[in-house]
PDBQT receptor file of N, H, CA, C and O in Angstrom, charges set to zero:
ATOM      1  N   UNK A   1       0.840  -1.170   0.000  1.00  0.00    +0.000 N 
ATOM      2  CA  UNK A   1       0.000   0.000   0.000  1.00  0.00    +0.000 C 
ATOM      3  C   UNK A   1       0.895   1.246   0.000  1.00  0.00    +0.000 C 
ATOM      4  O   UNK A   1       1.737   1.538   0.849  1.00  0.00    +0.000 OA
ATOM      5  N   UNK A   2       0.656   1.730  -0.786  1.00  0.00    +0.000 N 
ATOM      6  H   UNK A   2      -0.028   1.492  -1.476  1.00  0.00    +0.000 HD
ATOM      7  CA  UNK A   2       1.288   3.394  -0.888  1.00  0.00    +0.000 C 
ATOM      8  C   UNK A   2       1.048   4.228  -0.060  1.00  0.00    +0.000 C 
ATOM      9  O   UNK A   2      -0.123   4.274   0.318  1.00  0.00    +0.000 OA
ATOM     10  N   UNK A   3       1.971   5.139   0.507  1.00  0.00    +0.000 N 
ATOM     11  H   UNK A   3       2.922   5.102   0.201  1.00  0.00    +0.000 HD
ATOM     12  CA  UNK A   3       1.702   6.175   1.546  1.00  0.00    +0.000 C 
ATOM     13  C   UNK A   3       0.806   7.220   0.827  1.00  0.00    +0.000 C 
ATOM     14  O   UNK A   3       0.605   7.059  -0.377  1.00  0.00    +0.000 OA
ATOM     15  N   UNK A   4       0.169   8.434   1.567  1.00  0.00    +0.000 N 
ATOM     16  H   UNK A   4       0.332   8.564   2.545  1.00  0.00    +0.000 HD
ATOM     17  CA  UNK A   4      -1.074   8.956   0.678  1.00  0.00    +0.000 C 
ATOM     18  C   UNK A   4      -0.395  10.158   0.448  1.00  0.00    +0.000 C 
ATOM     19  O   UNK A   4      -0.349  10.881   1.443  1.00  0.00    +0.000 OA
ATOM     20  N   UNK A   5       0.221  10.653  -0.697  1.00  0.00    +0.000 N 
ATOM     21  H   UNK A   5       0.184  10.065  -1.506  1.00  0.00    +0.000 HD
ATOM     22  CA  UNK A   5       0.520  11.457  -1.022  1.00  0.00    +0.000 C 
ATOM     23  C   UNK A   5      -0.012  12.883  -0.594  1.00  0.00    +0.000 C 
ATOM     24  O   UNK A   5      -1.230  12.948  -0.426  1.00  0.00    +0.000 OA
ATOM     25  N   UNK A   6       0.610  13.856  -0.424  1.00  0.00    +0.000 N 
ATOM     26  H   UNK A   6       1.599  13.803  -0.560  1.00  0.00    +0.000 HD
ATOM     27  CA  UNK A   6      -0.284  15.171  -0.009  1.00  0.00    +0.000 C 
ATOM     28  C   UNK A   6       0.680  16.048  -0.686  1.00  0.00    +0.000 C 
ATOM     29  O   UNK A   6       1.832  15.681  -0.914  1.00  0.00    +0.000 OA
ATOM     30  N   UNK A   7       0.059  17.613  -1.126  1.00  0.00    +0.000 N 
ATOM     31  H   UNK A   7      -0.877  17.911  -0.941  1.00  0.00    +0.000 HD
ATOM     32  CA  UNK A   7       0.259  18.310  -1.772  1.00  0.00    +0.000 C 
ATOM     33  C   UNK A   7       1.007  19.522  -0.937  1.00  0.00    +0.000 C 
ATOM     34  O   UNK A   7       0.194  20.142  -0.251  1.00  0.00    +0.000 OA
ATOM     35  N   UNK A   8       2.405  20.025  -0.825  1.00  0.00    +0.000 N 
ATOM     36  H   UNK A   8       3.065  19.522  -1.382  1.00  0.00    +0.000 HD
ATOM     37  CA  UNK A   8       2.992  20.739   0.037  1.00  0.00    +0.000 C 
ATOM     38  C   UNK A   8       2.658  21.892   0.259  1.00  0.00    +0.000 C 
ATOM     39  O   UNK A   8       2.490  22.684  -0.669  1.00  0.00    +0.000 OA
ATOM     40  N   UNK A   9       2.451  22.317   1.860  1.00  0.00    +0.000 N 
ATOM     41  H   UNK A   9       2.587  21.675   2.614  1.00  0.00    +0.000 HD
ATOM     42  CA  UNK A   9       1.879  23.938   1.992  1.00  0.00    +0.000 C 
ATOM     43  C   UNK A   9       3.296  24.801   1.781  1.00  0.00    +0.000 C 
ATOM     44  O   UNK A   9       4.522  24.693   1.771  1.00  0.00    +0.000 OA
ATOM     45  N   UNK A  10       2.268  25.670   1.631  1.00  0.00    +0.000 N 
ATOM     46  H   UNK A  10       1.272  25.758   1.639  1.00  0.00    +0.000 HD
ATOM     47  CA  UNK A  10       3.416  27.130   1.135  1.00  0.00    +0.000 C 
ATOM     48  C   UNK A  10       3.461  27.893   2.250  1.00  0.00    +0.000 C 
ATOM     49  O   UNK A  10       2.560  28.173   3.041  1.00  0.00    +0.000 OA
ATOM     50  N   UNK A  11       5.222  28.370   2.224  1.00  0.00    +0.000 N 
ATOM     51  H   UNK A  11       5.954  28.143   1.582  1.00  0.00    +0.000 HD
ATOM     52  CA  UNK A  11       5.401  28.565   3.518  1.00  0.00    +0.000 C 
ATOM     53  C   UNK A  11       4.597  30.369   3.187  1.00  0.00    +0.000 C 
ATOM     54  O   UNK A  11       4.847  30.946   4.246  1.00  0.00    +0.000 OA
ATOM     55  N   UNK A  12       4.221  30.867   2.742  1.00  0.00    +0.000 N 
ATOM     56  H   UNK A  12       4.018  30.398   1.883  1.00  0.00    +0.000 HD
ATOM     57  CA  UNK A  12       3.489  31.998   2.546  1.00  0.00    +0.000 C 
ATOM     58  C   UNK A  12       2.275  32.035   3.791  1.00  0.00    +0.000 C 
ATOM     59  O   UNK A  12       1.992  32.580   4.858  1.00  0.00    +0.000 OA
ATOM     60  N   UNK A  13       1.794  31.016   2.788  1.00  0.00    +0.000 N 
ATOM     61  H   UNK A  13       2.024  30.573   1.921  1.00  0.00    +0.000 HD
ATOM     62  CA  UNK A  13      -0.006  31.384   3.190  1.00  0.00    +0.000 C 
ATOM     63  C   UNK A  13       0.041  30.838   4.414  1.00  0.00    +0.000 C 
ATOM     64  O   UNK A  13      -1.138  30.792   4.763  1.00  0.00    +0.000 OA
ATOM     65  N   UNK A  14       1.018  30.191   5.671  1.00  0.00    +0.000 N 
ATOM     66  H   UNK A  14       1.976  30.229   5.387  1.00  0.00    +0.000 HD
ATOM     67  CA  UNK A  14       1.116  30.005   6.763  1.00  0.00    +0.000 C 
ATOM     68  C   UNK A  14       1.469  31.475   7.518  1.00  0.00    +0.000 C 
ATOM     69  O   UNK A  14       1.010  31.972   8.547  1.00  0.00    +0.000 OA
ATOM     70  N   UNK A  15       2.295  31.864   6.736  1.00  0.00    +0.000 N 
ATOM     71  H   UNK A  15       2.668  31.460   5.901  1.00  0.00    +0.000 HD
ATOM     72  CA  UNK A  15       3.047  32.994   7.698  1.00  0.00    +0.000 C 
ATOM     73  C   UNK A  15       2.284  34.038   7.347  1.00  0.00    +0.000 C 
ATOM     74  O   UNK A  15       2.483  34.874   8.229  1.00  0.00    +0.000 OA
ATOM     75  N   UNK A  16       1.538  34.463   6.581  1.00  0.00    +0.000 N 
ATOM     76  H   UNK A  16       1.377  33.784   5.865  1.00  0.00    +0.000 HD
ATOM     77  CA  UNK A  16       0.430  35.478   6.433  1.00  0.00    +0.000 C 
ATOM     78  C   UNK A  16      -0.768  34.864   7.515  1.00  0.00    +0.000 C 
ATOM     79  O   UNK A  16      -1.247  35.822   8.121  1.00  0.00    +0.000 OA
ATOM     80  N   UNK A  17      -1.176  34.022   7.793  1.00  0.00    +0.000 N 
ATOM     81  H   UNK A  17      -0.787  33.244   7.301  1.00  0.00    +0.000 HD
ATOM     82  CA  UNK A  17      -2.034  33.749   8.497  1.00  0.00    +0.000 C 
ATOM     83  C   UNK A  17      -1.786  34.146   9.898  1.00  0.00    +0.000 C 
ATOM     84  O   UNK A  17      -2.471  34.871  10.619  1.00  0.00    +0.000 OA
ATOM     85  N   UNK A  18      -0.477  33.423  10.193  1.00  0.00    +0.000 N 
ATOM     86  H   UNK A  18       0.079  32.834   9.607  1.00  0.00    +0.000 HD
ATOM     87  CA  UNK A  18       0.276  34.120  11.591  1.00  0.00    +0.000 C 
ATOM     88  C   UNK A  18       0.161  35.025  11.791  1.00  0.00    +0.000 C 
ATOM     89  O   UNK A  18      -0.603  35.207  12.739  1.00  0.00    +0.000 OA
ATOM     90  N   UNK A  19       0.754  36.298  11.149  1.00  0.00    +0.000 N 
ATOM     91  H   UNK A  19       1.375  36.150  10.379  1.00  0.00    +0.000 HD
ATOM     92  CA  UNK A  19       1.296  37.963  10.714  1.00  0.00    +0.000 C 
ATOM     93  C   UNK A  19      -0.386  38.510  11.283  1.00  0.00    +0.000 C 
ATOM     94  O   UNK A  19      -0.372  39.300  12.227  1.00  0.00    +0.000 OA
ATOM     95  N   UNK A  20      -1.521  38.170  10.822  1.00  0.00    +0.000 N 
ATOM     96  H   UNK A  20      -1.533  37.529  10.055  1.00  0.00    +0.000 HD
ATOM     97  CA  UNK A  20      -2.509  38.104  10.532  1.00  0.00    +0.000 C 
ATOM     98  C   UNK A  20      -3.664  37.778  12.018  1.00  0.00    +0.000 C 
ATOM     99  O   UNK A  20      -4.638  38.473  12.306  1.00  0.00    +0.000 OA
ATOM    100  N   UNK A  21      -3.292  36.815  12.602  1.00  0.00    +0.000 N 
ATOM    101  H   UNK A  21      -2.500  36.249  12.368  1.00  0.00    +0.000 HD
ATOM    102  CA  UNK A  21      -3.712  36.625  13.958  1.00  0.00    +0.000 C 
ATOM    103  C   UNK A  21      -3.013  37.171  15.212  1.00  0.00    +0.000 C 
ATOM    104  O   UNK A  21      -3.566  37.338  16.299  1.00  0.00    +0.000 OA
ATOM    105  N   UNK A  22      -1.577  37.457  14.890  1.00  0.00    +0.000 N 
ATOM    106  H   UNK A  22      -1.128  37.321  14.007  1.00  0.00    +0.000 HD
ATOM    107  CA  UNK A  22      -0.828  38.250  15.755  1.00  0.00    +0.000 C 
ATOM    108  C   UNK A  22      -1.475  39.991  15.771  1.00  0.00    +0.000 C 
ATOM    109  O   UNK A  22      -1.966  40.522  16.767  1.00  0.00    +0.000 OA
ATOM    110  N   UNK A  23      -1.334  40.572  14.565  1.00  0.00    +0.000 N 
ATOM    111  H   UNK A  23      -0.935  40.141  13.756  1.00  0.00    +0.000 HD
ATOM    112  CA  UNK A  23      -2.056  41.350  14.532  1.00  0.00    +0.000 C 
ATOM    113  C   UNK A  23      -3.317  42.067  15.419  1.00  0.00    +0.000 C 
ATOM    114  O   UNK A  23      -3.539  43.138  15.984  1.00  0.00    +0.000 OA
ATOM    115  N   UNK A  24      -4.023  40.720  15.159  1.00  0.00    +0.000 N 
ATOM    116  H   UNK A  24      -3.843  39.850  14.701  1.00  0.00    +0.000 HD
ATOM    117  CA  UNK A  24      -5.760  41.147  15.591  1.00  0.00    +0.000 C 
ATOM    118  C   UNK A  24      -5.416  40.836  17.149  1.00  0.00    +0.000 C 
ATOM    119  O   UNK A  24      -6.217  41.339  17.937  1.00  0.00    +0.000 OA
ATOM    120  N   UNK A  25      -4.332  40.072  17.727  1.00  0.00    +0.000 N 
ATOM    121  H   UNK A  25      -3.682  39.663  17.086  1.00  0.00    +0.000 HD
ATOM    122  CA  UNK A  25      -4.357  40.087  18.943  1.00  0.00    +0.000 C 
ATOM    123  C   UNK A  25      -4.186  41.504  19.935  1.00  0.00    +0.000 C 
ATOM    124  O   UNK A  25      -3.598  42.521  19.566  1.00  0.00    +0.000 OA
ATOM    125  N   UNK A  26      -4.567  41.393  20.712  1.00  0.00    +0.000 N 
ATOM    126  H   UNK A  26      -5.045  40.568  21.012  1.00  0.00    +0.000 HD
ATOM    127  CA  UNK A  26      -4.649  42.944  22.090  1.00  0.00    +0.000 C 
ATOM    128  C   UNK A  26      -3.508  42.837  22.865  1.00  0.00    +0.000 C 
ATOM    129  O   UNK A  26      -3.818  42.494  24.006  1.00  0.00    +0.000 OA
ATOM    130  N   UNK A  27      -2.244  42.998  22.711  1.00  0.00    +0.000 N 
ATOM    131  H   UNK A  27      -1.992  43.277  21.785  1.00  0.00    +0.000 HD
ATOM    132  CA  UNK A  27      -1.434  42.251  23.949  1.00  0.00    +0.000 C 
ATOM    133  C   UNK A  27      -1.213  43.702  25.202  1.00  0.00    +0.000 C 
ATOM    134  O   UNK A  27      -0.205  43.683  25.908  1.00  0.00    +0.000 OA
ATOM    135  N   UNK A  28      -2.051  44.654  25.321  1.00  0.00    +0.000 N 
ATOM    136  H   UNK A  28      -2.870  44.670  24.748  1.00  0.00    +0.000 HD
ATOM    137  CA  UNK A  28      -2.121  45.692  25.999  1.00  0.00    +0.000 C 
ATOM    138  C   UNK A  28      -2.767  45.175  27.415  1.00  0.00    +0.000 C 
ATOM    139  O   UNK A  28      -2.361  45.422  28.551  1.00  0.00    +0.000 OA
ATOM    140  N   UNK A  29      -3.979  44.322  26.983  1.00  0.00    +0.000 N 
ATOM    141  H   UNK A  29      -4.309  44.121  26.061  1.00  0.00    +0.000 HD
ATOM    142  CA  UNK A  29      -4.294  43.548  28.581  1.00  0.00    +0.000 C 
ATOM    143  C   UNK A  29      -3.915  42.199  28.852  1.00  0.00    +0.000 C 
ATOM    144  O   UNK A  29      -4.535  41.701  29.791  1.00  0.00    +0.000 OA
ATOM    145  N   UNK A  30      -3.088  41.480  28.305  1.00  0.00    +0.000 N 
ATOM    146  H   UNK A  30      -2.584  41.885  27.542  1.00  0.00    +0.000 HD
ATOM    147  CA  UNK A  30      -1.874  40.790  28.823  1.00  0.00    +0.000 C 
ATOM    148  C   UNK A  30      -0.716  41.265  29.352  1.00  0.00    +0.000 C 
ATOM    149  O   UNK A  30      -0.130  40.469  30.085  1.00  0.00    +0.000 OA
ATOM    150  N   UNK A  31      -0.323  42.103  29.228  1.00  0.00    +0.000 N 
ATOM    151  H   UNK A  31      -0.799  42.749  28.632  1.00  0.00    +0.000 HD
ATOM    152  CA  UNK A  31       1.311  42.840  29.744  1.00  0.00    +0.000 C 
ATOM    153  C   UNK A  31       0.560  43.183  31.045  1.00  0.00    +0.000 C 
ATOM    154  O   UNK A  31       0.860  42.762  32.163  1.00  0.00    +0.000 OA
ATOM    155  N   UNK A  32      -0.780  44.266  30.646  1.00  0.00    +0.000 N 
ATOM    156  H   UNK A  32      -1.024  44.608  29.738  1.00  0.00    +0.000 HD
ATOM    157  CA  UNK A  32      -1.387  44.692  32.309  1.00  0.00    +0.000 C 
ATOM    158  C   UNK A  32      -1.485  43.508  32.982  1.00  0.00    +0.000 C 
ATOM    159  O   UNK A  32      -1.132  43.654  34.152  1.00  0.00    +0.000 OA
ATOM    160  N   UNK A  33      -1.939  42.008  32.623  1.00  0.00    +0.000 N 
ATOM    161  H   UNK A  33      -2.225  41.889  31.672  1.00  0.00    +0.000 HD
ATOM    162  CA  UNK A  33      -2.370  41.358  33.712  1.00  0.00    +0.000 C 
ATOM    163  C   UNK A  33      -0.820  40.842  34.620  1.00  0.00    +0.000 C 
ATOM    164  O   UNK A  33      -0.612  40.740  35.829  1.00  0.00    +0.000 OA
ATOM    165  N   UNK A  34       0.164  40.573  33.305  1.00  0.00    +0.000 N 
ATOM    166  H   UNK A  34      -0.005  40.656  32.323  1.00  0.00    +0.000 HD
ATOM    167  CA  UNK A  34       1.750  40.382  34.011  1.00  0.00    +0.000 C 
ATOM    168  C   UNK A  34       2.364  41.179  34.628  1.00  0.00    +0.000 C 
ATOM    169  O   UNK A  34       3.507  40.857  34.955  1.00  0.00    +0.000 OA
ATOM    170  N   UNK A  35       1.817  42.591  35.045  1.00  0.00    +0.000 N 
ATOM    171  H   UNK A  35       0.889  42.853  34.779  1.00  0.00    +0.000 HD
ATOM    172  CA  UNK A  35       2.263  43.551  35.782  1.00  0.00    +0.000 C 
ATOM    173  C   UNK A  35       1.633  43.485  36.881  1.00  0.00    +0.000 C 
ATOM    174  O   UNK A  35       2.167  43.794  37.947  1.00  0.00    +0.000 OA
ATOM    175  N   UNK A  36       0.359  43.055  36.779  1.00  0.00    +0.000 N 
ATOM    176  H   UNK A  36      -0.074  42.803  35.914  1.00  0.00    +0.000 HD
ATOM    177  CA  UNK A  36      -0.479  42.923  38.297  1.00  0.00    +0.000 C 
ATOM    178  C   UNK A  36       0.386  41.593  38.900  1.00  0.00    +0.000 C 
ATOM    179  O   UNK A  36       0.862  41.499  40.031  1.00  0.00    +0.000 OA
ATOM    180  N   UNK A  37       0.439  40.697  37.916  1.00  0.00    +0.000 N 
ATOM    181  H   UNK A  37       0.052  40.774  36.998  1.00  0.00    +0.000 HD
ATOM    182  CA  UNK A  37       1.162  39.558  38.676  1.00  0.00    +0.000 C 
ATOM    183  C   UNK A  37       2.376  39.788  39.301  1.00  0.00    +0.000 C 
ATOM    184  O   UNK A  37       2.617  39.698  40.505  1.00  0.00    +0.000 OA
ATOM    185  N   UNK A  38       3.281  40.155  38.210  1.00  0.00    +0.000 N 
ATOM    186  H   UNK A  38       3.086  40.228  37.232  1.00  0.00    +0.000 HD
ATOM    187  CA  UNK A  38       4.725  40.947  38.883  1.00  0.00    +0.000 C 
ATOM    188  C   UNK A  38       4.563  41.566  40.473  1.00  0.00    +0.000 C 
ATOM    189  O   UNK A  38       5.232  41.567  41.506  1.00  0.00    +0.000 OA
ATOM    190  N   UNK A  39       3.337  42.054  40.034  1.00  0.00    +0.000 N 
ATOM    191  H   UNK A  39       2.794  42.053  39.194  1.00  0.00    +0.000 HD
ATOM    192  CA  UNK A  39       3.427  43.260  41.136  1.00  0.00    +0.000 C 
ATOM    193  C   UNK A  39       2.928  42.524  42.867  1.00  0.00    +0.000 C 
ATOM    194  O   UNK A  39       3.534  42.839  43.892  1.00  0.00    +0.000 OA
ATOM    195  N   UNK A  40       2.034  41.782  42.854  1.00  0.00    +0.000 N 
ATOM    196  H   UNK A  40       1.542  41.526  42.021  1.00  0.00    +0.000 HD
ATOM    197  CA  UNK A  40       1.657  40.587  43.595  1.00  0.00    +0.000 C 
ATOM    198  C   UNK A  40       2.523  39.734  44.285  1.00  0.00    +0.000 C 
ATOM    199  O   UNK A  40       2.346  39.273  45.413  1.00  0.00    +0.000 OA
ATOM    200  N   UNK A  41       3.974  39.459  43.141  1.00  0.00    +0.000 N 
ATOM    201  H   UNK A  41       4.118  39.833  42.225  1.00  0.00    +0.000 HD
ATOM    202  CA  UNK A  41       4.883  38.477  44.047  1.00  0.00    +0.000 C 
ATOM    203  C   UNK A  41       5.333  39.696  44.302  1.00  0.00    +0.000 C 
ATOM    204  O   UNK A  41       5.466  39.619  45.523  1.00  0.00    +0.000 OA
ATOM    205  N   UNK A  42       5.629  40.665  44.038  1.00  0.00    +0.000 N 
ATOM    206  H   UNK A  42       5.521  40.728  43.046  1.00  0.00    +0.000 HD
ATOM    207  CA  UNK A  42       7.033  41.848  44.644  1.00  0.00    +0.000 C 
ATOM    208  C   UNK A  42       6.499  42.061  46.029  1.00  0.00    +0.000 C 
ATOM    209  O   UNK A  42       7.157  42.388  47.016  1.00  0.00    +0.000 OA
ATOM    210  N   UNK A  43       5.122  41.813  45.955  1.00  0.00    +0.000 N 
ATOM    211  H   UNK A  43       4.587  41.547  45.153  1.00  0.00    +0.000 HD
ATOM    212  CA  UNK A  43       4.339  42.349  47.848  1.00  0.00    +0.000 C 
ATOM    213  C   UNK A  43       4.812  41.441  48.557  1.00  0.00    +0.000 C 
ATOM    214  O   UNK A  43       5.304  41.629  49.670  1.00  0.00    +0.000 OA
ATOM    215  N   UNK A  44       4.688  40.046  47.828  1.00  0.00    +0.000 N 
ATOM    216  H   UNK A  44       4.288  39.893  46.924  1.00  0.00    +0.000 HD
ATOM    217  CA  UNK A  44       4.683  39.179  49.048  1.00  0.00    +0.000 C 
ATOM    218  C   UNK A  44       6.094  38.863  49.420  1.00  0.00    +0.000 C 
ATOM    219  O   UNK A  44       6.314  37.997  50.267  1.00  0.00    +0.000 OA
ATOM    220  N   UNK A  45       6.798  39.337  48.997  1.00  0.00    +0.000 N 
ATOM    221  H   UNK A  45       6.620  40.041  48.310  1.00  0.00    +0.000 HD
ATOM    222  CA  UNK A  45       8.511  39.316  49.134  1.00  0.00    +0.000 C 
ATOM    223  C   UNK A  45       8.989  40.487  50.077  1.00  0.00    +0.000 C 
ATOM    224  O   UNK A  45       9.820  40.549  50.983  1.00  0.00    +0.000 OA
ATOM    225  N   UNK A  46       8.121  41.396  49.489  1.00  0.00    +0.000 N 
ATOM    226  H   UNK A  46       7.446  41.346  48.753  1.00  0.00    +0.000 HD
ATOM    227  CA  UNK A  46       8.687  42.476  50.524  1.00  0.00    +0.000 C 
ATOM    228  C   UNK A  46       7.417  43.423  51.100  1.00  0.00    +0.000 C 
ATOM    229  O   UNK A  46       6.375  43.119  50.521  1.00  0.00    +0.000 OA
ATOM    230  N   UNK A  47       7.299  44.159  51.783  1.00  0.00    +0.000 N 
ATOM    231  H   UNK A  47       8.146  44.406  52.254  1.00  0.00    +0.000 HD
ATOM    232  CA  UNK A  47       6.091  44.999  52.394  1.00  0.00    +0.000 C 
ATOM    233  C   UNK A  47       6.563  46.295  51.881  1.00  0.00    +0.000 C 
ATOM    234  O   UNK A  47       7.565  46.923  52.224  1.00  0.00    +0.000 OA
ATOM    235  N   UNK A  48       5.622  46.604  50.951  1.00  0.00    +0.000 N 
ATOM    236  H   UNK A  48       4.808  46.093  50.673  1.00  0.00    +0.000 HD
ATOM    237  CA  UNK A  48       5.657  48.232  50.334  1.00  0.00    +0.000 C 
ATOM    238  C   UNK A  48       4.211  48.800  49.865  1.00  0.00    +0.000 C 
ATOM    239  O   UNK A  48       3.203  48.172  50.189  1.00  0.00    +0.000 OA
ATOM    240  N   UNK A  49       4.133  49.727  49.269  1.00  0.00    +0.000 N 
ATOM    241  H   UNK A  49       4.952  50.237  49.005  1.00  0.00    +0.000 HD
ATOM    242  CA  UNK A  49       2.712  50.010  48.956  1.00  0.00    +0.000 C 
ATOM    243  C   UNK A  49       2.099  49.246  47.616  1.00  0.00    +0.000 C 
ATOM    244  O   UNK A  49       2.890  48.631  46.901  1.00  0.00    +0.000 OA
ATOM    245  N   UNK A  50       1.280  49.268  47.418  1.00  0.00    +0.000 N 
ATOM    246  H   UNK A  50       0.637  49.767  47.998  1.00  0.00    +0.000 HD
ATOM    247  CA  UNK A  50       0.485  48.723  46.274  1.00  0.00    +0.000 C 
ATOM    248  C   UNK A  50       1.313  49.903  44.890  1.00  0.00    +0.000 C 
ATOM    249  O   UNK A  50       1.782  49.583  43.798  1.00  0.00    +0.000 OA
ATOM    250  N   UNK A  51       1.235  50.887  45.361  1.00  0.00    +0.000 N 
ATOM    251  H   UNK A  51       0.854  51.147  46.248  1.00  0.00    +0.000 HD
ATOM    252  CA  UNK A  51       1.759  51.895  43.934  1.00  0.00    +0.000 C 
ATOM    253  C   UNK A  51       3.351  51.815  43.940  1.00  0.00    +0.000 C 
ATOM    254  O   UNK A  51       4.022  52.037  42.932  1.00  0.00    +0.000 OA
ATOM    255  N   UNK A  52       3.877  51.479  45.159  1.00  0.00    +0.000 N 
ATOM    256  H   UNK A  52       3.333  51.299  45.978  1.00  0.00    +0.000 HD
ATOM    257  CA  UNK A  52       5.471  50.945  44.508  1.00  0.00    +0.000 C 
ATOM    258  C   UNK A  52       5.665  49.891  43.862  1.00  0.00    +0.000 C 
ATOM    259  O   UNK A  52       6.382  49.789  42.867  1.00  0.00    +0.000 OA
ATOM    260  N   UNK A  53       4.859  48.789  44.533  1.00  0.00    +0.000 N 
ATOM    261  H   UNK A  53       4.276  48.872  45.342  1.00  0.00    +0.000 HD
ATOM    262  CA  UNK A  53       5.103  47.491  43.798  1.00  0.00    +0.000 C 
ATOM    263  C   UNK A  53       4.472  47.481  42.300  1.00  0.00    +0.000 C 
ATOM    264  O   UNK A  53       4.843  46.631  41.491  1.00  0.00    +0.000 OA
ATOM    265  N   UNK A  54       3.305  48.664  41.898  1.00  0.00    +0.000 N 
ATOM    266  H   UNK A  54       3.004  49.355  42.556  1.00  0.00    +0.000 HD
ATOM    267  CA  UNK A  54       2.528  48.310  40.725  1.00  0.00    +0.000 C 
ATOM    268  C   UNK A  54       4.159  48.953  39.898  1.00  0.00    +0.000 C 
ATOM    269  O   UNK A  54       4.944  48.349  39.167  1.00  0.00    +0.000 OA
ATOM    270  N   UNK A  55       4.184  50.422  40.417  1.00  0.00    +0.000 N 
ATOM    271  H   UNK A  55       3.547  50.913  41.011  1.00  0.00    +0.000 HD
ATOM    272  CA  UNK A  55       5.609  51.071  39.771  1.00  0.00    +0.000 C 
ATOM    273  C   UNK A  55       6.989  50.146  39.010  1.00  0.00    +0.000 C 
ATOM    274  O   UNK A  55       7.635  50.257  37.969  1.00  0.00    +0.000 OA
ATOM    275  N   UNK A  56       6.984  49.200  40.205  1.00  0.00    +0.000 N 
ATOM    276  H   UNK A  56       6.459  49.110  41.051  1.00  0.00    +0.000 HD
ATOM    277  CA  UNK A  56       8.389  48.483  40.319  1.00  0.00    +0.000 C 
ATOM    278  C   UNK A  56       8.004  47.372  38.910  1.00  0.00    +0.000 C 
ATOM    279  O   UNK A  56       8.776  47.151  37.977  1.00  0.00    +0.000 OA
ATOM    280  N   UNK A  57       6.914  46.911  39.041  1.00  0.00    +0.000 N 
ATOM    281  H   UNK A  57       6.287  47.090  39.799  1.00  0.00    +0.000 HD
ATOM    282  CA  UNK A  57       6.765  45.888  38.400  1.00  0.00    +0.000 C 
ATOM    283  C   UNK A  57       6.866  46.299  36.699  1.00  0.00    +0.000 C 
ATOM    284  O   UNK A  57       7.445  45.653  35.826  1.00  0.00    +0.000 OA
ATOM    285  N   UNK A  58       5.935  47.875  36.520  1.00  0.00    +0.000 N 
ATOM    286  H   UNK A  58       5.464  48.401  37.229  1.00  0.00    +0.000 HD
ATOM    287  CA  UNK A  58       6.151  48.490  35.143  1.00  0.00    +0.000 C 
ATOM    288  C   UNK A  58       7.605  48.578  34.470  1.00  0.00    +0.000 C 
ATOM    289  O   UNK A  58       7.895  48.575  33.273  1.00  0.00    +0.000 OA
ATOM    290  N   UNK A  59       8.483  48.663  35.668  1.00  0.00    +0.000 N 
ATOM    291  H   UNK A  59       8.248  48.665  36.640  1.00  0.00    +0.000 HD
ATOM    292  CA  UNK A  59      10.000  48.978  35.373  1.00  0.00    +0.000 C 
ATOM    293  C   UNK A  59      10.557  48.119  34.332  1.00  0.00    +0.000 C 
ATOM    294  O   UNK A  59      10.955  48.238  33.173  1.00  0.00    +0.000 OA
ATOM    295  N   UNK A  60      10.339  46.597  35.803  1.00  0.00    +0.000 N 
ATOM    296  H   UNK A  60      10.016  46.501  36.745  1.00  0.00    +0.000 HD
ATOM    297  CA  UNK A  60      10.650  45.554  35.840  1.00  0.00    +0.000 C 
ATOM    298  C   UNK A  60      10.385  45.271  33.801  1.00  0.00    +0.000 C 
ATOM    299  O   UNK A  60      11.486  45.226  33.253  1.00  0.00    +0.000 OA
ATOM    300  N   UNK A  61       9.374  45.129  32.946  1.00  0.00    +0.000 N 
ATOM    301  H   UNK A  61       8.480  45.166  33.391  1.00  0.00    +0.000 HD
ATOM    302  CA  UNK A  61       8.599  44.774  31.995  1.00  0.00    +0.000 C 
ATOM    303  C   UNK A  61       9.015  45.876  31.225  1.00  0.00    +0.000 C 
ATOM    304  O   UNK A  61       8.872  45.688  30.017  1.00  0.00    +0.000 OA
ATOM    305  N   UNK A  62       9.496  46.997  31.552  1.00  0.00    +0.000 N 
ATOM    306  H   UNK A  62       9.612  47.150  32.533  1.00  0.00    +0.000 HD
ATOM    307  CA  UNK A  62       9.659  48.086  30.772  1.00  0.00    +0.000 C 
ATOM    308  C   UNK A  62       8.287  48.766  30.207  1.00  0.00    +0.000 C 
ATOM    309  O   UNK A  62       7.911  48.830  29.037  1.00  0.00    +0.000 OA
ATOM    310  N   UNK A  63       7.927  49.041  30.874  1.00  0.00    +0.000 N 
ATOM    311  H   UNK A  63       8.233  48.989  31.825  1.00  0.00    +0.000 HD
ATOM    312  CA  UNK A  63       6.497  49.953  30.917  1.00  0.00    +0.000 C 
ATOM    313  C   UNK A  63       6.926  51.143  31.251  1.00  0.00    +0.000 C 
ATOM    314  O   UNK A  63       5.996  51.820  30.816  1.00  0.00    +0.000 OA
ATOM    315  N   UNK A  64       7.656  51.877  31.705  1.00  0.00    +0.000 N 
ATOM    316  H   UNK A  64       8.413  51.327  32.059  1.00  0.00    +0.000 HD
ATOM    317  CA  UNK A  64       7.632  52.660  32.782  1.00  0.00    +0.000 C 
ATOM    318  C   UNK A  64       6.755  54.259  32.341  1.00  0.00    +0.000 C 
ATOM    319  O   UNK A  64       6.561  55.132  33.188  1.00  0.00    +0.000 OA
ATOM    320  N   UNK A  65       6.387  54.366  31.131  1.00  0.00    +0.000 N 
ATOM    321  H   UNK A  65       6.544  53.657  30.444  1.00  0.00    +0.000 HD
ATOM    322  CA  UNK A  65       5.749  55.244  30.426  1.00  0.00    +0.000 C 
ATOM    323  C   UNK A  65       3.827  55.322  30.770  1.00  0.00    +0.000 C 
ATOM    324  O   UNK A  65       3.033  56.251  30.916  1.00  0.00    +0.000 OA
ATOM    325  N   UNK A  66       3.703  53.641  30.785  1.00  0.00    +0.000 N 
ATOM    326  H   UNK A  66       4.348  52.886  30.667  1.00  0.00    +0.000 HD
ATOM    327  CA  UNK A  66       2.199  53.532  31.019  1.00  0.00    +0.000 C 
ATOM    328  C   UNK A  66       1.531  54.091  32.167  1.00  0.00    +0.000 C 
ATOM    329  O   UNK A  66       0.313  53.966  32.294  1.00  0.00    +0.000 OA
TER     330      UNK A  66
């Protein structure tokens, strides 16, 4: 029995699809949610205010503009 032949994708119409879903993605409230997290372990490590640790954590990620 013969293996079933298939017809090869093009590396194009993969990487436009990518380019394409990366795009439409939001990564503005992912970075925020990894800054709340950041900012969460920095408390429990050390005792400071909520606005140093949110601060520290923007640094940390290179936010420091937001």
């Amino acid at each position: 029995m013969l293996p079933e032949a298939r017809k090869p994708t093009s590396a194009k119409v993969g990487s436009l699809e990518i380019s394409k879903s990366v795009a439409a993605l939001d990564t503005g409230d992912i970075i925020e949610s990894l800054t709340r997290l950041q900012a969460a372990r920095i408390l429990r490590r050390r005792p400071m205010s909520i606005a140093v640790a949110l601060t520290t954590a923007r640094l940390a990620y290179g936010r420091a503009s937001a």
